[in-house]
DSSP file (Angstrom, degrees, kcal/mol; ACC not computed):
  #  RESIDUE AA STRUCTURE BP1 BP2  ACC     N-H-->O    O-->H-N    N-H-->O    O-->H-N    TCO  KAPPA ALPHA  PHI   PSI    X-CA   Y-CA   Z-CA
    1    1 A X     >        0   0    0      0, 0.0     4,-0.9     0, 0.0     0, 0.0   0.000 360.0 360.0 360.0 -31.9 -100.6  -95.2  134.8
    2    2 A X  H >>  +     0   0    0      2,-0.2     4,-2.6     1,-0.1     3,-1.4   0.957 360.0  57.9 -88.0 -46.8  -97.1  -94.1  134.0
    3    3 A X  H 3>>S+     0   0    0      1,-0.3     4,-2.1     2,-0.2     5,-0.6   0.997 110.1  46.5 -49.4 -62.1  -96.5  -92.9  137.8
    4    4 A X  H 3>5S+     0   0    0      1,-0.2     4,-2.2     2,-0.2    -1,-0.3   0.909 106.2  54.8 -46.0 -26.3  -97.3  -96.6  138.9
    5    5 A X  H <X5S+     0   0    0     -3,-1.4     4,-1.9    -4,-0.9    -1,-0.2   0.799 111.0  45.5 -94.2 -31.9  -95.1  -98.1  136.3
    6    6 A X  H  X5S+     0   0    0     -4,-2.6     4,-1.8     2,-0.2    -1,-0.3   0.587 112.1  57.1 -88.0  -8.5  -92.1  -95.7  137.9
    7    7 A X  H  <5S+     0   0    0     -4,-2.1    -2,-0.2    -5,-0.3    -1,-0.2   0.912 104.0  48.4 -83.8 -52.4  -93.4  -97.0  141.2
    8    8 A X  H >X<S+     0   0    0     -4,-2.2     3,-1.8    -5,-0.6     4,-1.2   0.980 107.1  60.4 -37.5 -77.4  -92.9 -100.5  140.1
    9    9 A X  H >X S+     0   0    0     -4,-1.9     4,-3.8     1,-0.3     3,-1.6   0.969 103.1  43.5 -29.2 -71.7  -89.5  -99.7  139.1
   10   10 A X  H 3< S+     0   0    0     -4,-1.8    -1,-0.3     1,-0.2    -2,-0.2   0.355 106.4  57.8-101.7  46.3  -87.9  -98.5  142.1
   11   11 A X  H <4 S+     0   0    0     -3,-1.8    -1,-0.2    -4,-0.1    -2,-0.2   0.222 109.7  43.8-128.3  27.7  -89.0 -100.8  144.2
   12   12 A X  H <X S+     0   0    0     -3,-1.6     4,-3.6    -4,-1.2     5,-0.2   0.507 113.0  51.4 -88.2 -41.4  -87.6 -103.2  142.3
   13   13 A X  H  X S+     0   0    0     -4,-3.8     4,-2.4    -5,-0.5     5,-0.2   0.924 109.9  56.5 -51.0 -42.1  -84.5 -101.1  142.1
   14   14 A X  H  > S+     0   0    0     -5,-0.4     4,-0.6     2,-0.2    -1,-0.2   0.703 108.1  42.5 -63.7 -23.8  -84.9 -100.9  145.8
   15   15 A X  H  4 S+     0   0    0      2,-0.2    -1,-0.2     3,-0.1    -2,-0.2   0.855 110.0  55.5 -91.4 -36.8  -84.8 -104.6  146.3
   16   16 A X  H >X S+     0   0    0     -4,-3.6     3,-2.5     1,-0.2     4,-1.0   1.000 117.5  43.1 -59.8 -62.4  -81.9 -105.2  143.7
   17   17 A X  H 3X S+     0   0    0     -4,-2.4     4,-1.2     1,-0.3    -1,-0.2   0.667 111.5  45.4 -68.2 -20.2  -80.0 -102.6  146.0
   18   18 A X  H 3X S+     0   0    0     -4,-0.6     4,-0.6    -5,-0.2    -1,-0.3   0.383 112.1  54.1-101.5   0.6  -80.7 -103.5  149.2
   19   19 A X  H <> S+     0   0    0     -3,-2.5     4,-1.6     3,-0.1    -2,-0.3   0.826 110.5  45.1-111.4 -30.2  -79.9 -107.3  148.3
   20   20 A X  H  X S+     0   0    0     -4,-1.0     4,-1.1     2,-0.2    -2,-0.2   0.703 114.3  58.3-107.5 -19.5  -76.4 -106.5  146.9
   21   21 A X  H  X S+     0   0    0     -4,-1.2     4,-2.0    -5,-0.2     5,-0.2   0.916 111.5  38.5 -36.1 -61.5  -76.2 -104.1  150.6
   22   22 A X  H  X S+     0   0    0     -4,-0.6     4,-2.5     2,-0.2     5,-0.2   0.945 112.1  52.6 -84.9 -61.7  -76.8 -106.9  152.9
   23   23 A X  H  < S+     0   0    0     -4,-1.6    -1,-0.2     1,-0.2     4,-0.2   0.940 113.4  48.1 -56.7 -21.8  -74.7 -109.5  151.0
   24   24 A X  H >X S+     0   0    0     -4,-1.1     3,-1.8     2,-0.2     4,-1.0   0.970 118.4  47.5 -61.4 -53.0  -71.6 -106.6  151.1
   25   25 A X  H 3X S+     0   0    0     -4,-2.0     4,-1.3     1,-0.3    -1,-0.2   0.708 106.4  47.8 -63.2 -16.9  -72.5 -106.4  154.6
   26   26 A X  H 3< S+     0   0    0     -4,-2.5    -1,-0.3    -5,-0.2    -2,-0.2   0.417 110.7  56.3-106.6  11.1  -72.7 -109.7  155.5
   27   27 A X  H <> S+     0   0    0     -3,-1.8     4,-0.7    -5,-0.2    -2,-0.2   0.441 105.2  49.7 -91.9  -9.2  -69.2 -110.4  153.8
   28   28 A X  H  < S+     0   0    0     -4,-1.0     4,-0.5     2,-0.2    -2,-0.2   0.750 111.0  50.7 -82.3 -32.7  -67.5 -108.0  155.6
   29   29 A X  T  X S+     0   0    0     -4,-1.3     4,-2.9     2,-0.2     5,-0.2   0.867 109.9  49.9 -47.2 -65.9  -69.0 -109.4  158.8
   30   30 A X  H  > S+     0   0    0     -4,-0.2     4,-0.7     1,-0.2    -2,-0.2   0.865 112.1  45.1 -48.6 -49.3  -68.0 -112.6  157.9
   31   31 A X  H  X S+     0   0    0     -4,-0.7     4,-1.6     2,-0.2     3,-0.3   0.758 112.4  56.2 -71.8 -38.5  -64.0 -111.5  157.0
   32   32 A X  H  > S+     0   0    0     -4,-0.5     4,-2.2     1,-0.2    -1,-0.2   0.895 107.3  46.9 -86.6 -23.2  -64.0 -109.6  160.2
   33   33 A X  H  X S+     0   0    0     -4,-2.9     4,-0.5     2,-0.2    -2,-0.2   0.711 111.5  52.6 -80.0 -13.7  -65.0 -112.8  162.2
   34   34 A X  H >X S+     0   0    0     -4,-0.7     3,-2.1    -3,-0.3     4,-0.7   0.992 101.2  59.4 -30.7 -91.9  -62.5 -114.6  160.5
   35   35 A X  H 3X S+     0   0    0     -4,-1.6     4,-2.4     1,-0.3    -2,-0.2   0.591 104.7  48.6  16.4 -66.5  -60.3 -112.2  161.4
   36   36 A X  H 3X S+     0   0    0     -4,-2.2     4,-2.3     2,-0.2    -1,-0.3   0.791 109.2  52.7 -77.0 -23.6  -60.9 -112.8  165.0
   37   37 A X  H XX S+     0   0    0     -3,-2.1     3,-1.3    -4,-0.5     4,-0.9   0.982 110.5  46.1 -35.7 -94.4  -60.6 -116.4  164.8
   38   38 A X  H 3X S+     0   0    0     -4,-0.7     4,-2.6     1,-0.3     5,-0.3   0.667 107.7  55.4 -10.1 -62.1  -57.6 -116.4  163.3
   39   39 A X  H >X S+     0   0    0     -4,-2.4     4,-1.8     1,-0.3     3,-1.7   0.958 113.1  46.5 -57.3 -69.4  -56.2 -113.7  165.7
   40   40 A X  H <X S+     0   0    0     -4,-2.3     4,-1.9    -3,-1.3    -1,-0.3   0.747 107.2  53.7 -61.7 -29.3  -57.2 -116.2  168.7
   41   41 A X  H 3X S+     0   0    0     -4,-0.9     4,-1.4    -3,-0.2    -1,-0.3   0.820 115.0  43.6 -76.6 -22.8  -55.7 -119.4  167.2
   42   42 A X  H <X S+     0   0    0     -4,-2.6     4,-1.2    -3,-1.7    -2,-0.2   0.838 108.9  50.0 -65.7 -26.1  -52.5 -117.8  166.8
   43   43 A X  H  X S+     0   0    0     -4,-1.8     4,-1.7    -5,-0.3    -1,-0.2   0.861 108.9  52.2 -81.9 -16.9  -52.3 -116.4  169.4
   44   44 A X  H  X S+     0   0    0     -4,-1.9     4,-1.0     2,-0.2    -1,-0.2   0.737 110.5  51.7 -38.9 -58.7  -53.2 -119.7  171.0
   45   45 A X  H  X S+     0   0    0     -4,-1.4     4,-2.3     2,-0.2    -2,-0.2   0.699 107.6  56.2 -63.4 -20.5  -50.1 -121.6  168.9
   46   46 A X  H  X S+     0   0    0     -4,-1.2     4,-1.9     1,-0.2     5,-0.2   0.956 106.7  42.5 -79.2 -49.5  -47.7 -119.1  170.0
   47   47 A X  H  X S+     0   0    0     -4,-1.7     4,-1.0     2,-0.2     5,-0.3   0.857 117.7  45.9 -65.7 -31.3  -48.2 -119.5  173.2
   48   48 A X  H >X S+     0   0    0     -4,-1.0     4,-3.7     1,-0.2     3,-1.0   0.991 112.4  55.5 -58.4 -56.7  -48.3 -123.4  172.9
   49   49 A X  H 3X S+     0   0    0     -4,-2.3     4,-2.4     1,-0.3     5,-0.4   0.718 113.2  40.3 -69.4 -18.0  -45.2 -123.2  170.7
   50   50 A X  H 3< S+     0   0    0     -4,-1.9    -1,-0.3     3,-0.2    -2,-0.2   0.380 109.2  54.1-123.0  20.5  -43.2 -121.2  173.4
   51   51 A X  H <X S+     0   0    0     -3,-1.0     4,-2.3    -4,-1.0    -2,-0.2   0.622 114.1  42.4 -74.0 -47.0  -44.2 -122.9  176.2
   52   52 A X  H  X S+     0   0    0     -4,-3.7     4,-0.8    -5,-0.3    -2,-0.2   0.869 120.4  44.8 -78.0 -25.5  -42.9 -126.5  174.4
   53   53 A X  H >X S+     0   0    0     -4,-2.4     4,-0.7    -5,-0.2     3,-0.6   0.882 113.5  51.4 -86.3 -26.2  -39.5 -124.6  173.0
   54   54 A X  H >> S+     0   0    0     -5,-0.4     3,-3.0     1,-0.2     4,-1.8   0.958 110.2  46.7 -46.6 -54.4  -39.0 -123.0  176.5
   55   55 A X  H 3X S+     0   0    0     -4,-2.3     4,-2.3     1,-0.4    -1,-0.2   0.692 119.4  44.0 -69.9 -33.2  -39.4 -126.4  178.1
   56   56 A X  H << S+     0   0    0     -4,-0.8     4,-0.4    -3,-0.6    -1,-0.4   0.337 113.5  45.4 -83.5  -9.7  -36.9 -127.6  175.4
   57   57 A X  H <X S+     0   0    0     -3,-3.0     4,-0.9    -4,-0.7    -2,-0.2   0.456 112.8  53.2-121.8 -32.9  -34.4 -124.8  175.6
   58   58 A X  H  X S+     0   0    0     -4,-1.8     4,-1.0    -5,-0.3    -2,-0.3   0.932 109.9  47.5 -94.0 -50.2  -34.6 -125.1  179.4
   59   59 A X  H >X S+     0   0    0     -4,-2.3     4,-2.9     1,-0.2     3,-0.7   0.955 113.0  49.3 -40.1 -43.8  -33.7 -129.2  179.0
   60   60 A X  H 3> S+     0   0    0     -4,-0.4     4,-1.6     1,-0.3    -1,-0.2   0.958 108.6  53.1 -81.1 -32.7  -30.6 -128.4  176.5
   61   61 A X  H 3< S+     0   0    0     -4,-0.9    -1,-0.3     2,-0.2    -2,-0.2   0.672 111.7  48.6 -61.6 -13.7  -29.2 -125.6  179.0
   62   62 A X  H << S+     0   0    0     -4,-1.0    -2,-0.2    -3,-0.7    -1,-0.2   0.842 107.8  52.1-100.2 -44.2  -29.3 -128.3  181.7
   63   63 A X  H  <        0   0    0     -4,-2.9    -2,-0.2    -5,-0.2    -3,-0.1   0.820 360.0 360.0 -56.9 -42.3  -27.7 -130.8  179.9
   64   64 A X     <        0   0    0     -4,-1.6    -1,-0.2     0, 0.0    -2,-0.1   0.654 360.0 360.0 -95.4 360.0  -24.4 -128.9  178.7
């Protein structure tokens, strides 16, 4: 009786741990996919932003 009762126990202990595992992992996942977003939309604005001030940089050099 008492061995089942410790049987009971960790694999509830097992379930507590392994659910607070998977959310860790699956927030770290998430942050690193962020991450990548991020990385690509900048890198996306930069390029936007220095294509429209070249184009602008190259008008005011023509002008003076």
């Amino acid at each position: 009786m008492a061995r089942t009762i410790w049987i009971v126990l960790g694999v509830i202990a097992s379930v507590v741990i392994a659910w607070f595992v998977v959310d860790l992992v699956f927030s770290v996942l998430w942050f690193i996919v962020k991450l990548a977003v991020v990385a690509v939309v900048a890198v996306a604005v930069f390029f936007a932003l220095r294509a429209w001030l070249g184009r602008a940089g190259e008008r005011s050099s023509i002008e003076r």
